[in-house]
DOLUM-111632 format. One record per residue (C-alpha): x, y, z; residue number from 1. Coordinates in steps of 0.02 Angstrom, whole numbers, plus 50000, padded with zeros to 5 digits. Layout:
DOLUM-111632
xx=X yy=Y zz=Z nr=NUM
...
***
This chain:
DOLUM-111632
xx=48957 yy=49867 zz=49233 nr=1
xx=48925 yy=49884 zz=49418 nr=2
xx=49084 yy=49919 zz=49542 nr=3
xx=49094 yy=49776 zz=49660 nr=4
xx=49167 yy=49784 zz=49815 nr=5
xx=49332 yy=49665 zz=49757 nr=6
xx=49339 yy=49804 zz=49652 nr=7
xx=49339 yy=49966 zz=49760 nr=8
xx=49476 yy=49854 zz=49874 nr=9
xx=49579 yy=49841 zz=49730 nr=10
xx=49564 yy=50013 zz=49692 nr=11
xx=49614 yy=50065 zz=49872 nr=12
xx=49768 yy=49940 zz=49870 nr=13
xx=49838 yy=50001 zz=49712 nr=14
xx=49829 yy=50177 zz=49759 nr=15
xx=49870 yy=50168 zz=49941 nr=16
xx=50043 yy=50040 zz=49866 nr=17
xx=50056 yy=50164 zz=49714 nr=18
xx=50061 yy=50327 zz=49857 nr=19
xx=50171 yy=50253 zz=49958 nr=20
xx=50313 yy=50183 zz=49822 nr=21
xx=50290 yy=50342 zz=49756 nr=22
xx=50357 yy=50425 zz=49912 nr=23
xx=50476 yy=50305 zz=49948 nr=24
xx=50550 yy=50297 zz=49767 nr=25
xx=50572 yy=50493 zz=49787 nr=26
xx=50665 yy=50474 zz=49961 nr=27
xx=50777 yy=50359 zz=49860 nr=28
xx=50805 yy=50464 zz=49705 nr=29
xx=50839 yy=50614 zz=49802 nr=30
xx=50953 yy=50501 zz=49914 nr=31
xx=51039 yy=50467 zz=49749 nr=32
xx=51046 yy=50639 zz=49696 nr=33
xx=51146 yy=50686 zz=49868 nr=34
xx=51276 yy=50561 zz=49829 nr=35
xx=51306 yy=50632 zz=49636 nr=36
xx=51460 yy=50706 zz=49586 nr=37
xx=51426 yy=50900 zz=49594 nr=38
xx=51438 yy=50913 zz=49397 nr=39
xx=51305 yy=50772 zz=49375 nr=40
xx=51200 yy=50859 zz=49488 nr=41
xx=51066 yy=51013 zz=49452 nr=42
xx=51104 yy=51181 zz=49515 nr=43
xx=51057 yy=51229 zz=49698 nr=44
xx=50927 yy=51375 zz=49706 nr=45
xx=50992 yy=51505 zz=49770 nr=46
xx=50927 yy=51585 zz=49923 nr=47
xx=50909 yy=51760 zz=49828 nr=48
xx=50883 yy=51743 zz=49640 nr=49
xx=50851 yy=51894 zz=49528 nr=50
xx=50689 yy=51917 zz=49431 nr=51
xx=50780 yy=51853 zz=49278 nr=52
xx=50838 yy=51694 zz=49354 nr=53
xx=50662 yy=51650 zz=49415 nr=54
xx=50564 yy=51662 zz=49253 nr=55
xx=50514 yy=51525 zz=49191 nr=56
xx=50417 yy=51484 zz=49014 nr=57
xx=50230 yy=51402 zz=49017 nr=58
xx=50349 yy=51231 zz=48963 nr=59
xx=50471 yy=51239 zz=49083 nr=60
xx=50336 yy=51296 zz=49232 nr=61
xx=50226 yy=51130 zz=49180 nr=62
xx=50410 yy=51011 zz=49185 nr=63
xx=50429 yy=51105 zz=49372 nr=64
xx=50272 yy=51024 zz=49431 nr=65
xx=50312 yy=50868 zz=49372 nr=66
xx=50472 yy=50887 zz=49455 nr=67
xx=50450 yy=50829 zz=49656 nr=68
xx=50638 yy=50805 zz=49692 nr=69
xx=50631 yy=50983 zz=49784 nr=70
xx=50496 yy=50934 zz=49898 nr=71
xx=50566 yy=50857 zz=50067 nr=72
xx=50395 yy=50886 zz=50160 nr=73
xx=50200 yy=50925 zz=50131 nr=74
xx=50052 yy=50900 zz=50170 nr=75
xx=49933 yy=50841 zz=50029 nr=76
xx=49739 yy=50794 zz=49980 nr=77
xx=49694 yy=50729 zz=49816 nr=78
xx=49520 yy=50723 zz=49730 nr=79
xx=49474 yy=50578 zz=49594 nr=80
xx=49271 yy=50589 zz=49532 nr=81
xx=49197 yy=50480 zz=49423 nr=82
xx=49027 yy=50526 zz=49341 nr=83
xx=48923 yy=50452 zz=49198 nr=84
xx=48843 yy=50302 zz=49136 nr=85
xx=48741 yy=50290 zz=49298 nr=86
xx=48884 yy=50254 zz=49403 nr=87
xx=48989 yy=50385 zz=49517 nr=88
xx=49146 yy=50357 zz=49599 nr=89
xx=49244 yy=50489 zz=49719 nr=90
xx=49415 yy=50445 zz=49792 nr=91
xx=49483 yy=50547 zz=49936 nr=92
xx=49657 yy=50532 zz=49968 nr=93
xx=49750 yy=50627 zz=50114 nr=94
xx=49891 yy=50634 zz=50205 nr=95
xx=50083 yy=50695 zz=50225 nr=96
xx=50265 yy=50650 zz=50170 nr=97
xx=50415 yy=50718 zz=50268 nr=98
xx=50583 yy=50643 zz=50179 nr=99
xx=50726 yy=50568 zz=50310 nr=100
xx=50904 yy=50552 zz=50322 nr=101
xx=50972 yy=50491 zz=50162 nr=102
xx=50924 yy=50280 zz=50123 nr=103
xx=50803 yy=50307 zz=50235 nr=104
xx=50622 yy=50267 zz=50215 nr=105
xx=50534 yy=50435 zz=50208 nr=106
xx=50379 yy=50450 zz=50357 nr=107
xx=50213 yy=50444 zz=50271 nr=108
xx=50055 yy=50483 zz=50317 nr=109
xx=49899 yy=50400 zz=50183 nr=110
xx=49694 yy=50406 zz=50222 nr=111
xx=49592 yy=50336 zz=50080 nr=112
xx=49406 yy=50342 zz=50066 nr=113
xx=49315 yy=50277 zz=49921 nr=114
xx=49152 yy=50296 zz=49894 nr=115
xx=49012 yy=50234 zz=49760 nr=116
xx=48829 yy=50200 zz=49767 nr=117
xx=48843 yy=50019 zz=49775 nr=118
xx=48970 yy=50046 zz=49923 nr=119
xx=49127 yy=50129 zz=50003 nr=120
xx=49304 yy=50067 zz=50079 nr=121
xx=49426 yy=50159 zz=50183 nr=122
xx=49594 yy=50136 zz=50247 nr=123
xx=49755 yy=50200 zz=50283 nr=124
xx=49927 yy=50173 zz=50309 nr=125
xx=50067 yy=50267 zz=50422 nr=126
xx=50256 yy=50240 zz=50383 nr=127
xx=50385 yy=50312 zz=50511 nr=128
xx=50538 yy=50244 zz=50439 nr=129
xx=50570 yy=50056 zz=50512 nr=130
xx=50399 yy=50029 zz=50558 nr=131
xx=50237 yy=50056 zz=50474 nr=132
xx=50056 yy=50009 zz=50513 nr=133
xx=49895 yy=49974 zz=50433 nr=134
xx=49781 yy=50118 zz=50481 nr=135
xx=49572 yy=50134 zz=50500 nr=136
xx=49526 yy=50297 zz=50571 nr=137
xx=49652 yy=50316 zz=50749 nr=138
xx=49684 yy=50126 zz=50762 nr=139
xx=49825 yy=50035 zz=50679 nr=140
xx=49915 yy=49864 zz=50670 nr=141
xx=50103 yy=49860 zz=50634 nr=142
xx=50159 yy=49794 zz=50457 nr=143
xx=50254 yy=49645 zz=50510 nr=144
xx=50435 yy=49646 zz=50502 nr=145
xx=50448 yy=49505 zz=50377 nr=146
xx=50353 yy=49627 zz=50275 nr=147
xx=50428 yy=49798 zz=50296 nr=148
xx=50617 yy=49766 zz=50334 nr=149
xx=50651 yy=49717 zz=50164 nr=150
xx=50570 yy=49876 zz=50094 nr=151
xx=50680 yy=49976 zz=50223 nr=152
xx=50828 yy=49853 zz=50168 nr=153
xx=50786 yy=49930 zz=49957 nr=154
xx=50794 yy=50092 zz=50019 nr=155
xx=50966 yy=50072 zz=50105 nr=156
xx=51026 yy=50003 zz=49981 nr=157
xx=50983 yy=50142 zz=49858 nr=158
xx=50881 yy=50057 zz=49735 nr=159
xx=51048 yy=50033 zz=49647 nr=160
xx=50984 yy=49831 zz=49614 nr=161
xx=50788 yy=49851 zz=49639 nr=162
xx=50639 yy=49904 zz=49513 nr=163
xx=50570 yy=50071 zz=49528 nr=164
xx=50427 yy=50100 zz=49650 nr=165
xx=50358 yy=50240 zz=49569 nr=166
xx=50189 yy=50197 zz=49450 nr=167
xx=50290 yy=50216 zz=49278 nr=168
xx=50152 yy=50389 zz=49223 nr=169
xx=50225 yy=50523 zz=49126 nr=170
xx=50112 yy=50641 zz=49110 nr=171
xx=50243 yy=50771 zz=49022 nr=172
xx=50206 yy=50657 zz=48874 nr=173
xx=50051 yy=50671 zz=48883 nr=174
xx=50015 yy=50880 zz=48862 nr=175
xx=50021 yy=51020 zz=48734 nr=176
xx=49984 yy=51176 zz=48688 nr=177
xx=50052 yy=51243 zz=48865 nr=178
xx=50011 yy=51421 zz=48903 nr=179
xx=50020 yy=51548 zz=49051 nr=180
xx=49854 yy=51591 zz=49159 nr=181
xx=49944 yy=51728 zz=49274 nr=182
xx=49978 yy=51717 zz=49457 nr=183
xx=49884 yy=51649 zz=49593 nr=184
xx=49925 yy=51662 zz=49806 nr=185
xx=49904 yy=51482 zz=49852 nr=186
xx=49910 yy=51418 zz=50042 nr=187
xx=50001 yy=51598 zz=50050 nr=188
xx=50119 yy=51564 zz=49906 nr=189
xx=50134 yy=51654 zz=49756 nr=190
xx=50121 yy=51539 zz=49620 nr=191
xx=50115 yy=51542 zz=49424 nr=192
xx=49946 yy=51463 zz=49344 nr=193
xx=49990 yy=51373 zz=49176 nr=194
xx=49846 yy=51252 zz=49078 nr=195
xx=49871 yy=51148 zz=48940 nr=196
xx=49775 yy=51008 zz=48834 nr=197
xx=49788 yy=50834 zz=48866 nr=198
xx=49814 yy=50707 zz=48733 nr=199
xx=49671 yy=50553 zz=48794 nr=200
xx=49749 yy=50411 zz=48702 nr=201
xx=49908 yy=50440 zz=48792 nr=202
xx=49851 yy=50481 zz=48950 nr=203
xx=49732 yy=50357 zz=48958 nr=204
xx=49856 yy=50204 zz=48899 nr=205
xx=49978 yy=50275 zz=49035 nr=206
xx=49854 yy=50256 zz=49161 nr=207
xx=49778 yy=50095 zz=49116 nr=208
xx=49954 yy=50037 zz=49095 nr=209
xx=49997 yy=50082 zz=49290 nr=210
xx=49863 yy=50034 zz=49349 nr=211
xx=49885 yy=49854 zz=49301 nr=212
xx=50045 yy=49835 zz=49333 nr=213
xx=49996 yy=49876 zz=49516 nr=214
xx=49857 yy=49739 zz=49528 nr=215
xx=49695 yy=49861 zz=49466 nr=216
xx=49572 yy=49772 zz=49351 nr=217
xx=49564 yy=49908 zz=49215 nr=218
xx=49435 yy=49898 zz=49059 nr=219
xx=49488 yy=49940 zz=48890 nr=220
xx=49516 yy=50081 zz=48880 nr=221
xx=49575 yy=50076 zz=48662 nr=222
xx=49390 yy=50173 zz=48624 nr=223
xx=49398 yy=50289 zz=48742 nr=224
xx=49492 yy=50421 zz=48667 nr=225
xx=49369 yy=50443 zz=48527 nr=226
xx=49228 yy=50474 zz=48630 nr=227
xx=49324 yy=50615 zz=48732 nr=228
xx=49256 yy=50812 zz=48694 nr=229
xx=49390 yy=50883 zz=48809 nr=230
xx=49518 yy=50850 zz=48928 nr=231
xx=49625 yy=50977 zz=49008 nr=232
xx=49761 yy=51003 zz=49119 nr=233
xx=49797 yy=51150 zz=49252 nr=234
xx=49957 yy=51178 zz=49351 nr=235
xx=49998 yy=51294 zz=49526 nr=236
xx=50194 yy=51306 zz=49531 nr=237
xx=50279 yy=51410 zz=49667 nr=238
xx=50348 yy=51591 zz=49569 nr=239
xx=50490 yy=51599 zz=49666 nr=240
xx=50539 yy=51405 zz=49721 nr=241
xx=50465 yy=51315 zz=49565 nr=242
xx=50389 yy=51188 zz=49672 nr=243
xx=50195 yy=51135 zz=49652 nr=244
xx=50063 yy=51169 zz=49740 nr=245
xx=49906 yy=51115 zz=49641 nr=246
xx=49854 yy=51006 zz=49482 nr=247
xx=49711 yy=50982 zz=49418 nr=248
xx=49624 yy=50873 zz=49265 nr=249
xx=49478 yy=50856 zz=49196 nr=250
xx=49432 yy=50728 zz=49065 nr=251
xx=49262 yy=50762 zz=48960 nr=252
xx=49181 yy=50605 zz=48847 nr=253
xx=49021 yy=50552 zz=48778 nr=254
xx=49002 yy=50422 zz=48934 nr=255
xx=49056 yy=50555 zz=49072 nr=256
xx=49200 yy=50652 zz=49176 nr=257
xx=49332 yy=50577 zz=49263 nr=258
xx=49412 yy=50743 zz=49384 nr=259
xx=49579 yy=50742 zz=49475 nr=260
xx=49617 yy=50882 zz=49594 nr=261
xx=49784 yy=50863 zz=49692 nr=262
xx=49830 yy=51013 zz=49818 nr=263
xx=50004 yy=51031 zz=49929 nr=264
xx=50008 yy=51128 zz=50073 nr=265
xx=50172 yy=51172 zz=50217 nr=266
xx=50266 yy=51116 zz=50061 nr=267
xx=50437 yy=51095 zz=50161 nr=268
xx=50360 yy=51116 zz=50342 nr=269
xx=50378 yy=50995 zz=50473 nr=270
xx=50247 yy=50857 zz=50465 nr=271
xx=50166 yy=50811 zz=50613 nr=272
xx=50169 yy=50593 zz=50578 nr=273
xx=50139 yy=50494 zz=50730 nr=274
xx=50091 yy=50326 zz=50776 nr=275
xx=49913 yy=50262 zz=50782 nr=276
xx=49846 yy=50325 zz=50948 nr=277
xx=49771 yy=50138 zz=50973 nr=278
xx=49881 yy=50016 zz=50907 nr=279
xx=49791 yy=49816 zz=50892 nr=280
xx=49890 yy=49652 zz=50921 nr=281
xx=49870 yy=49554 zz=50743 nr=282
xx=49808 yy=49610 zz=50583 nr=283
xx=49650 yy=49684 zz=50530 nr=284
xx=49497 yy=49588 zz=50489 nr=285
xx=49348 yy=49588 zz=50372 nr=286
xx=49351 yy=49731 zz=50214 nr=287
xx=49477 yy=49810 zz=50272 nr=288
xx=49604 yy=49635 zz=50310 nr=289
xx=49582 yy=49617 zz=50133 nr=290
xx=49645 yy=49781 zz=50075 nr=291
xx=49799 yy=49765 zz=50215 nr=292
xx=49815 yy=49576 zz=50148 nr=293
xx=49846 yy=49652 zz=49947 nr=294
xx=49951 yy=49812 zz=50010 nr=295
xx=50058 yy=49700 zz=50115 nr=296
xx=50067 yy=49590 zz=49943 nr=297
xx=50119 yy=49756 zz=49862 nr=298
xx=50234 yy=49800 zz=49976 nr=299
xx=50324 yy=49613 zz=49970 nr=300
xx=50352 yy=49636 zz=49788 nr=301
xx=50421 yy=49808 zz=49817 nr=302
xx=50565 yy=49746 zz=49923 nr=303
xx=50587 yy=49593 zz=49805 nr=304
xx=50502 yy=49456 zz=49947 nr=305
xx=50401 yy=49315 zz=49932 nr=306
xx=50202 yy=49362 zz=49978 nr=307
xx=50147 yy=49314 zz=50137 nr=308
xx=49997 yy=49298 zz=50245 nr=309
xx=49964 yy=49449 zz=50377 nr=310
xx=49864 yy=49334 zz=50480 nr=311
xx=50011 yy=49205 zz=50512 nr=312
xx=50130 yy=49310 zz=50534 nr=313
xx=50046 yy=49416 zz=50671 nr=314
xx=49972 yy=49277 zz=50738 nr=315
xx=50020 yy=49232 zz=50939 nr=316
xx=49992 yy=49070 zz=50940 nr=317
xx=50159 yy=48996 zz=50937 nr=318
xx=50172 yy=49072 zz=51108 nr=319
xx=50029 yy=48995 zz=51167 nr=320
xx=50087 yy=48826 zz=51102 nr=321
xx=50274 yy=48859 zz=51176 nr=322
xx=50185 yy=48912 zz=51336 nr=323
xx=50070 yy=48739 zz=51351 nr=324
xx=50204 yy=48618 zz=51313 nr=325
xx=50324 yy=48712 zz=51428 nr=326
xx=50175 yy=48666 zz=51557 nr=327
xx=50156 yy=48500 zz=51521 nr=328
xx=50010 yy=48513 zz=51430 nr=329
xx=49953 yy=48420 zz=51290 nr=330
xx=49927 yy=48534 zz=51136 nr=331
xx=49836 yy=48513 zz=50937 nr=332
xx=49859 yy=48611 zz=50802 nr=333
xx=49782 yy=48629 zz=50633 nr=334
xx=49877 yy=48696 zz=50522 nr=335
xx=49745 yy=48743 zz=50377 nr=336
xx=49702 yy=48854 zz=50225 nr=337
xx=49551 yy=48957 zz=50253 nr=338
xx=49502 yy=48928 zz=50063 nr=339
xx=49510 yy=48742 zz=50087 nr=340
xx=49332 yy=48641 zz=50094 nr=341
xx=49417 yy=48507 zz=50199 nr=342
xx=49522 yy=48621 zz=50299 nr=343
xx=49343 yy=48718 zz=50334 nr=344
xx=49276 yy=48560 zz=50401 nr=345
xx=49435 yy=48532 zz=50508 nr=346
xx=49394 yy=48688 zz=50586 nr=347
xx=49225 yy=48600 zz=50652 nr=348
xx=49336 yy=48457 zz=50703 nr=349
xx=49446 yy=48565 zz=50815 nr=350
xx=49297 yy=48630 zz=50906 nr=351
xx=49225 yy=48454 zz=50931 nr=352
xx=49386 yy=48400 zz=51005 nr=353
xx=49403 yy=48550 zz=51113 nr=354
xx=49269 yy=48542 zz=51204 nr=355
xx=49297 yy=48319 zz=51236 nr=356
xx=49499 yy=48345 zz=51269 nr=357
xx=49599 yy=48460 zz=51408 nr=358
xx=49728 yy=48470 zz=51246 nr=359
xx=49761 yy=48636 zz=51212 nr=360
xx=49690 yy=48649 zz=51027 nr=361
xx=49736 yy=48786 zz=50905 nr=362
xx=49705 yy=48821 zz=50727 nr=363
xx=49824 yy=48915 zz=50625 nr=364
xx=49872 yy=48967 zz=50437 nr=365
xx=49998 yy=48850 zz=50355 nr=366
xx=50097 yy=49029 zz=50311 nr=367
xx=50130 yy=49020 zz=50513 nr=368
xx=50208 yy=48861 zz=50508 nr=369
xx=50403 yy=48926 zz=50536 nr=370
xx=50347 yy=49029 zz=50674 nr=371
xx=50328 yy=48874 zz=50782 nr=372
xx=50502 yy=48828 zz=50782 nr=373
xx=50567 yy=48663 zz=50848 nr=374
xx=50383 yy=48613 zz=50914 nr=375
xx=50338 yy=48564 zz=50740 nr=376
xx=50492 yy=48590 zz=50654 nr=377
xx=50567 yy=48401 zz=50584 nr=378
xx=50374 yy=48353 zz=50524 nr=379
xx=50378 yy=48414 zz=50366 nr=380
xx=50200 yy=48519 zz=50367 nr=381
xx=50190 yy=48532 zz=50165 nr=382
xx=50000 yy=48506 zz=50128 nr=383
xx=49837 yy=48559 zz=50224 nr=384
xx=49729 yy=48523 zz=50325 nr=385
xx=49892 yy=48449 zz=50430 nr=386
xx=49866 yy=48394 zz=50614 nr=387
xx=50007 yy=48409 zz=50730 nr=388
xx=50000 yy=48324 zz=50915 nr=389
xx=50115 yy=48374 zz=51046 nr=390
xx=50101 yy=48256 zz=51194 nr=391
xx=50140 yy=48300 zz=51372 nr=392
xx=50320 yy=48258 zz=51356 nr=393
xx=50335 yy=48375 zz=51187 nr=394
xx=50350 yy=48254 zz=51060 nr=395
xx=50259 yy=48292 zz=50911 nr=396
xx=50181 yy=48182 zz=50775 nr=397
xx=50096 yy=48257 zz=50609 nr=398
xx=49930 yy=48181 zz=50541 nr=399
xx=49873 yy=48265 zz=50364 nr=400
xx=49699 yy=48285 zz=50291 nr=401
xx=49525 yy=48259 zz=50347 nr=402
xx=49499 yy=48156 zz=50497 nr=403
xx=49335 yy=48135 zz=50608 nr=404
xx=49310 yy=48216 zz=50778 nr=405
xx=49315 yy=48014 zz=50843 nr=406
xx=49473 yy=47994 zz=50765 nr=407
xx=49573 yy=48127 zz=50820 nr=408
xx=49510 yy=48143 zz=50998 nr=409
xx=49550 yy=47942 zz=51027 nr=410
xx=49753 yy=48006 zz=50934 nr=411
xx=49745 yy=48139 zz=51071 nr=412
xx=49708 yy=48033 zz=51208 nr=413
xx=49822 yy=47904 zz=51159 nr=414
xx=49976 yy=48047 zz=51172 nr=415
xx=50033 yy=48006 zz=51326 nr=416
***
């Protein structure tokens, strides 16, 4: 089966959403942590342990890595490949995580390049705590607030009423026959090198399992397991702090390899997460507005609100309407649905009337309705394509569905 391009956006959009609850649901759980009674909560490391009270077992070294709640800050790059069948996929994630003040949405720091033979997607995102943006190599848009503030509400709150952001994976499940590899210096860390086997039918319902559950079309996966030669599992833990510092996996069938290679590096250093040095009135466009459009939809769902459209909610038009009628000037909007076959036509309509009216004409998503305020606000706009007038005197009146270029340029003329 070929990977389309709906696909490779879906696959960005689940893991860019997947990264980013993943941070944020790790802010919050540490968060929680902090606010434990002192018997509920796990020992602090001490700042000079003895030898004795650093060993660890090959078990307990592989539960460390699995174990984040120690990190406040890295830097990280992941590797996913893909091989076999006549198809190749690499995923390149990168970026950096520095945890906040407690409730606070941790600043994050995500670039995500996919790439196939049939075609690649990129894209990024940059959270600094109560604002976030949509990133593409140095330029960004904002997330809108409508869109962000209730994710920075859930964290606030403590996730005390919300679902958990994290992809539900536990890959502790999935190993055995843990054993020790010796030590390694890592990123100029000392670190203890443990492998182990992976059991395929678990790992791969886990996965499959996340990954819908985050949007991903996934295949079935139920015959996979049996066609699997190996699949292994290696793990870079800090000797002295028991924090990670690499993973790697490598899955081995009859149909190919699927490779993971994570790496952490300034593992509680300070992260250098900025804003976008160009930052873009609206929201992205083209490829990459459609991978913002379904991580925006991801993030609504994380902070429990309704999905919305980026476009109308970035959009400036209701200034420019506010702005005409405060002029006197007559304006028209269509309020539409891009999707729409009638509300396409419309759009021709508007043009038409444009160019045979001084009205100010706009066209708009139906999503941006609420932005307009009292200009359009006691018309009920319920159903697209829906044509409001606004007349010199700002009176409005609301004509719905198709309608001739005739037609509505003799309605605007007769708005006095």
């Amino acid at each position: 089966m070929a990977i389309s391009r709906p696909f490779l956006l879906a696959l960005l959009g689940a893991v860019l959403v997947g990264a980013t609850f993943f941070a944020v649901q790790n802010a919050r759980d540490t968060a929680a942590d902090d606010a434990a009674p002192t018997a509920q909560q796990a020992a602090p490391r001490q700042e000079s342990p003895t030898p004795a009270a650093q060993a660890l077992t090959p078990e307990q070294t592989l539960d460390a890595a699995f174990s984040l709640g120690g990190i406040d800050s890295t830097a990280f790059s992941a590797d996913l490949s893909f091989g076999g069948q006549g198809q190749s996929l690499s995923l390149d994630l990168s970026g950096a995580y520095e945890k906040g003040a407690p409730n606070d949405v941790p600043e994050v720091e995500l670039k995500l390049d996919v790439d196939t033979p049939r075609g690649d997607a990129s894209g990024g995102f940059v959270s600094l705590g109560d604002t976030a943006y949509f990133t593409q190599g140095d330029t960004g848009w904002q997330v809108p607030d409508e869109v962000w503030q209730p994710v920075v509400d859930a964290v606030a709150k403590g996730g005390t009423d919300q679902q958990p952001l994290a992809l539900p994976i536990n890959p502790q499940q999935w190993v055995r026959d843990v054993k020790s590899e010796g030590t390694e210096t890592i990123d100029g860390v000392e670190t203890t090198h443990v492998s182990a086997s992976i059991d395929p039918a678990r790992a791969l319902q886990d996965v499959a399992r996340a990954a819908r559950q985050s949007g991903t079309p996934v295949p079935d996966t139920s015959g996979a397991a049996r066609t699997m030669k190996s699949a292994k599992l290696n793990a870079w833990v800090g000797t002295d702090d028991h924090l990670l510092r690499r993973l790697s996996a490598a899955l081995v069938s009859a149909d190919g390899k699927i490779a993971v290679d994570v790496a952490l590096s300034d593992v509680n250093e300070p992260q250098d997460i900025a804003v976008p040095a160009t930052v873009r009135q609206g929201a992205p466009s083209g490829a990459f507005g459609e991978l913002a459009q379904g991580f925006a939809t991801g993030l609504a769902g994380a902070g429990r609100g309704e999905p919305v459209s980026l476009r109308a909610l970035s959009s400036r038009k209701p200034q420019q309407a506010a702005r005409a009628v405060k002029t006197g000037k007559k304006v028209v909007i269509l309020f539409r649905n891009p999707k729409g076959l009638d509300d396409r036509a419309m759009t021709r309509v508007m043009r038409n009337v444009a160019a045979r009216t001084k009205a100010v004409v706009l066209t708009d998503h139906v999503d941006a309705v609420e932005r307009y305020g009292k200009l359009v606000k006691d018309l009920g706009v319920s159903q697209t394509p829906s044509i409001v007038i606004i007349d010199r005197r700002g009176r409005a009146q609301l004509l719905e569905g198709y309608l001739d270029a005739d037609t509505l340029t003799q309605a605007v003329v007769d708005a006095r």
